[in-house]
N, C-alpha and C positions, 0 to 999 in steps of 0.2 A: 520634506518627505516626498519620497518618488512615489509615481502612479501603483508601484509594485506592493512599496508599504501600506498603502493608501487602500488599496484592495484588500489586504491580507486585515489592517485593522477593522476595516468593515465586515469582514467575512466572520472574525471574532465576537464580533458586538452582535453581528443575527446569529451565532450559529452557537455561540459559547452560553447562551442565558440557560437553563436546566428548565425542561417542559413537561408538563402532566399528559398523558397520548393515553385513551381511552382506548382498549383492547374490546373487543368483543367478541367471544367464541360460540359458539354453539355447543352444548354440551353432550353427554350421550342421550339423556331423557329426550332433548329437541328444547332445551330450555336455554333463552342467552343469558351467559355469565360476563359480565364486567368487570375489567380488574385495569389496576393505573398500575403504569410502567413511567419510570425515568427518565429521561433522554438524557446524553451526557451532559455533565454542567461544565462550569468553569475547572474541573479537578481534571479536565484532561483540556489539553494545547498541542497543537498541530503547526509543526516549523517548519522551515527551510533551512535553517541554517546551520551549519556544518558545525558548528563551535559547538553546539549542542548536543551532538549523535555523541552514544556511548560504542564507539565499535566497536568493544570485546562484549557487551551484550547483543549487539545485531550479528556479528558471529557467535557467538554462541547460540543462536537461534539458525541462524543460517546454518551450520555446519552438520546442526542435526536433522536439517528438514529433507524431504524426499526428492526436492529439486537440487539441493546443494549440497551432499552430505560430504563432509572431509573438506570443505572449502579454503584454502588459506586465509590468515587475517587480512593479508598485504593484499589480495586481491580484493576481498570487499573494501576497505580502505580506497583502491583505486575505483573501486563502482562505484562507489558512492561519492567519489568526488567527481566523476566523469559525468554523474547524471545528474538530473532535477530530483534531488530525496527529501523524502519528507520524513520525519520524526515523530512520531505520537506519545507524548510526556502525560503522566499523574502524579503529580504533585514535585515534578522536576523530573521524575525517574520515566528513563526509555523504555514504556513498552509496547509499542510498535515500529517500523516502517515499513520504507515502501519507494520505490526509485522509478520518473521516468527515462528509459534512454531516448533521449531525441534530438533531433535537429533546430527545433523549436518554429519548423518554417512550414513541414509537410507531411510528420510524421512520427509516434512516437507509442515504444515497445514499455507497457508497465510490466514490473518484476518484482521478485524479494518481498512481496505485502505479505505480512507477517502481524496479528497483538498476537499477545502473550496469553495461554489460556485463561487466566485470573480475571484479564478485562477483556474478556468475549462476552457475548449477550447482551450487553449493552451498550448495545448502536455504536461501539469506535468504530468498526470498520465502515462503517457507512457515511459516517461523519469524515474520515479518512477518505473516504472514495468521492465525495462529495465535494470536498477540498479539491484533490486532485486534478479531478474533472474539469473544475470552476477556475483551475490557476490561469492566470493574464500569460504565461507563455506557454501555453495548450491549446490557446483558442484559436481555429480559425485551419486546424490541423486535418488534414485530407484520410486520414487513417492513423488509427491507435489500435494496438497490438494486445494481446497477451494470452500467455496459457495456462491453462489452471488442472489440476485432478479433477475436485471438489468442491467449488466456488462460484459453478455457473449462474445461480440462483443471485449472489451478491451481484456479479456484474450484470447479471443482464438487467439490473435495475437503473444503470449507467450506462445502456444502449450498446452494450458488447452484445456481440449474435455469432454466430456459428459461423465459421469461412466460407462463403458464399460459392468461392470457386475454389474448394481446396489441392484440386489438381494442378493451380495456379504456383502451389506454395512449394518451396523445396527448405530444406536443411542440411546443416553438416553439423554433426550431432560427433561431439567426442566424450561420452560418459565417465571416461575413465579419467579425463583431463587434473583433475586435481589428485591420482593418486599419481602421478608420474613425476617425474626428474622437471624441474625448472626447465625451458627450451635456455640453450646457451651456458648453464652450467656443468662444471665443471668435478668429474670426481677425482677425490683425493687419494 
């Protein structure tokens, strides 16, 4: 078993057992209410590996989402074989991911994080992000990337912060790229 397995088995054994987490709110009167909440148990698993991803359900998620809409299959197919992706399974079935692109030496852009609305609220994406974070080829990495609409709140739990020097950053931005002709083909 490599250092790689070796982590990832450990990382199951603390993170997969299912935990009672004691909520406390404050209510309107000014009274605290207590209530148990679940963390996820062993019914969800968090992979690496490829043999696993269903990718006509990560495109189907991808294609209708605000950052990828009309996406081709064949290109998610190549993203996700191009990156570090992770899988989030319930009870075998895919329903999450989530892909680092990176070098694995200096630097690395997350994308595609996605569950499935049925298993939100209950800590996968966190558990998800927590993995991520925690993978043996991440570590040691000078800057991690990502952009988000609406998700500030999850990352900035994982020490994402707002672009320091955003005058710094440029882009080439082609929005329309998946509705156009394949670059090099050919019409009939």
């Amino acid at each position: 078993m490599g250092d790689g397995q070796r982590w990832i088995l450990q990382f199951c054994r603390k993170h997969a057992r299912g935990r009672v987490a004691n909520i406390h709110k404050r209510t309107q009167s000014g009274s605290q209410k207590t209530t148990k909440t679940m963390a996820p148990t062993r019914d969800y698993d968090i992979s690496t590996d490829p043999a696993r991803f269903d990718l006509d359900a990560i495109h189907d998620f991808l294609t209708q989402s605000y950052w990828s809409p009309g996406i081709p299959r064949e290109t998610v197919a190549r993203a996700a074989a191009n990156s570090l992706s992770f899988g989030v399974f319930h009870h075998g079935k895919q329903v999450g991911f989530a892909r680092m692109v990176t070098d694995r030496a200096t630097f690395a852009y997350l994308a595609d994080v996605y569950v499935l609305e049925a298993h939100r609220g209950k800590g996968v994406s966190k558990k998800l992000m927590a993995y991520i974070i925690a993978h043996p080829d991440l570590q040691g990495l000078r800057r991690m990337m990502l952009a988000t609409r609406d998700a500030h709140g999850l990352y900035a739990r994982y020490g994402f912060t707002s672009v320091g020097a955003p005058d710094r950053l440029m882009e080439k931005l082609v929005p329309d790229v998946y509705q156009r002709a394949t670059p090099g083909a050919t019409k009939a």
